[in-house]
C-alpha positions in Angstrom: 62.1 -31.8 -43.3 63.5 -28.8 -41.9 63.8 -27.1 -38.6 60.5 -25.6 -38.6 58.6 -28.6 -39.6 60.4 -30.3 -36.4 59.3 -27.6 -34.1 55.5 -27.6 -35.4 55.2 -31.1 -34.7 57.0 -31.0 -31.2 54.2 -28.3 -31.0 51.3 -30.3 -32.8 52.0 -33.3 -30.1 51.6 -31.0 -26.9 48.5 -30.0 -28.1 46.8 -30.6 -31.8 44.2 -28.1 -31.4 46.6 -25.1 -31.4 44.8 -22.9 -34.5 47.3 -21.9 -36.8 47.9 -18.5 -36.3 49.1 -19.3 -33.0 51.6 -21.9 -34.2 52.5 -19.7 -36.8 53.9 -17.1 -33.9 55.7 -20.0 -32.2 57.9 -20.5 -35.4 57.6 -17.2 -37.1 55.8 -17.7 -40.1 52.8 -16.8 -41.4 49.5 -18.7 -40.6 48.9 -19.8 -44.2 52.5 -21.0 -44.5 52.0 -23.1 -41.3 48.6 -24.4 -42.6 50.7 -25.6 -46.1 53.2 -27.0 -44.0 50.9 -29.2 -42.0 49.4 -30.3 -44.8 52.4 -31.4 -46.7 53.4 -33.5 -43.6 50.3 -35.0 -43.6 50.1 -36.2 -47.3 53.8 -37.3 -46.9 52.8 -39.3 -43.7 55.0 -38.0 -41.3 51.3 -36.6 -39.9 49.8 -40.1 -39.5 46.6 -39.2 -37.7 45.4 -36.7 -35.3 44.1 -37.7 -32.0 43.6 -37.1 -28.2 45.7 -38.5 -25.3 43.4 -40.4 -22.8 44.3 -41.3 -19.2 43.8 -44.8 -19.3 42.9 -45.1 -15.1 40.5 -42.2 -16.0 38.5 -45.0 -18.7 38.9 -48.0 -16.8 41.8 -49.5 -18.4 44.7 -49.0 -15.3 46.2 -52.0 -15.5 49.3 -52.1 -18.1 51.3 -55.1 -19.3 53.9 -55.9 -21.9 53.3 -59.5 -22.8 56.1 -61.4 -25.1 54.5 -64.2 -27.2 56.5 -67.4 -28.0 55.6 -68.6 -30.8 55.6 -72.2 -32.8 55.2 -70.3 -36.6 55.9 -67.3 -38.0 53.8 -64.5 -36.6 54.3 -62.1 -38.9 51.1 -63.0 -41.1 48.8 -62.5 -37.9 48.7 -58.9 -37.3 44.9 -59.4 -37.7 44.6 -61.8 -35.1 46.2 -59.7 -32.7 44.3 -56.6 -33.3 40.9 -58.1 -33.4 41.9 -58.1 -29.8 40.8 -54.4 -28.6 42.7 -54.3 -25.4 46.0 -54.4 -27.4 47.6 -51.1 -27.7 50.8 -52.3 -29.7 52.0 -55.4 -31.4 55.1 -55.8 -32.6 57.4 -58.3 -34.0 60.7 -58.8 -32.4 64.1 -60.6 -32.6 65.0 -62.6 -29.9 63.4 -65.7 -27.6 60.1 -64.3 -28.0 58.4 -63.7 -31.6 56.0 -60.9 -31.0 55.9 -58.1 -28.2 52.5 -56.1 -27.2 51.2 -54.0 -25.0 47.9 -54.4 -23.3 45.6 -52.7 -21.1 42.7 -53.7 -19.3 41.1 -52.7 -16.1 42.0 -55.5 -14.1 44.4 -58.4 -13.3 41.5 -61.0 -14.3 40.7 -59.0 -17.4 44.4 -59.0 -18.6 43.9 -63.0 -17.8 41.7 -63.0 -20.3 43.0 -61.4 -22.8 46.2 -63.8 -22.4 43.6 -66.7 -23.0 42.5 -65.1 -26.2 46.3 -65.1 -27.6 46.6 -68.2 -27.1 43.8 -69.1 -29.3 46.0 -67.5 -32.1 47.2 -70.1 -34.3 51.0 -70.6 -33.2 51.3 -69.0 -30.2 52.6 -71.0 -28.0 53.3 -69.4 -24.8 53.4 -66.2 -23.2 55.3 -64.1 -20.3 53.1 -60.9 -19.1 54.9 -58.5 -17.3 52.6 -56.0 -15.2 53.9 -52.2 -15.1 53.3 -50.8 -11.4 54.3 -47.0 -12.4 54.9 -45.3 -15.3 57.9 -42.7 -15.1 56.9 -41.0 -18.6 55.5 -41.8 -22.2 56.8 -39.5 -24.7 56.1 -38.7 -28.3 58.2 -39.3 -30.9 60.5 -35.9 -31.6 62.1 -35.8 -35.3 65.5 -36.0 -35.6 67.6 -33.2 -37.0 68.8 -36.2 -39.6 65.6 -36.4 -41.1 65.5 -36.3 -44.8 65.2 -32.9 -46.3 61.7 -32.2 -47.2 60.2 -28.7 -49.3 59.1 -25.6 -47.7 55.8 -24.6 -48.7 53.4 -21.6 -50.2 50.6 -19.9 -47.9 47.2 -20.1 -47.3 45.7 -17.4 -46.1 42.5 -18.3 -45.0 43.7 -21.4 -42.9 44.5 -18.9 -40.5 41.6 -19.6 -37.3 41.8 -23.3 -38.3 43.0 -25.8 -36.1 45.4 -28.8 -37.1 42.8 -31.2 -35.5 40.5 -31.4 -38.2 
């Protein structure tokens, strides 16, 4: 991965529905090369999925927690259980006192009570400690690092050119 490919993807996370020929004038290559690019980032899977950012107060879902889950087993073999759960955003397993980390939204205080209910119905969970964010500062995407490993430049496309990265 080069500089380039870094750029279009700080570029691809503002805004995804940029067409091509316009990200092609941010990094000053053609459309079709941008468009081959894109695509070789996707098939690698640096490009994991497309998709829009939604204000969760806008939807209903303002309240945010990060919830650490003790545990009385491995949890490692229940990322199932915990995203059968839909107001999970994140799961994660962690070192430390806690086994598993995840972050929830819901639109209320009693909803996010529920939802801690439902993890304790997951075999081997064993307690929990919700902690409720009152403002978020910032979220950011994930920017590549200039110590990426090297990845190939790539051929145009010509005809890619109106297209948007979206779809």
């Amino acid at each position: 991965m080069d500089e380039t490919d870094r750029r279009l993807l700080a570029l691809l996370q503002a805004d995804a529905t940029r067409a091509y020929a316009a990200l092609a004038k941010e990094v000053g290559l053609s459309a079709g090369a941008v468009h081959e690019r894109v695509r070789k980032l996707r098939e690698r899977g640096v490009i994991r999925r497309t998709t829009v950012d939604v204000d969760p107060a806008a939807v209903g879902r303002g309240v945010l927690a990060f919830v650490l889950i003790e545990s009385t087993a491995w949890m490692g073999d229940s990322s199932a259980d915990f995203a059968a759960i839909p107001e999970i955003q994140e799961a994660h397993v962690i070192a430390g006192n806690a086994s598993v980390l995840v972050k929830v939204r819901t639109g209320s205080t009693e909803e996010l009570q529920d939802v801690l209910r439902r993890l304790y119905a997951i075999d081997g969970v064993g307690g929990t400690q919700a902690t409720v964010a009152l403002e978020t500062f910032f979220e950011r995407p994930l920017l590549p690092t200039t110590g990426a490993p090297p990845g190939t430049t790539a051929g145009t496309t010509p005809d890619a050119a109106d297209e948007s990265p979206l779809g």
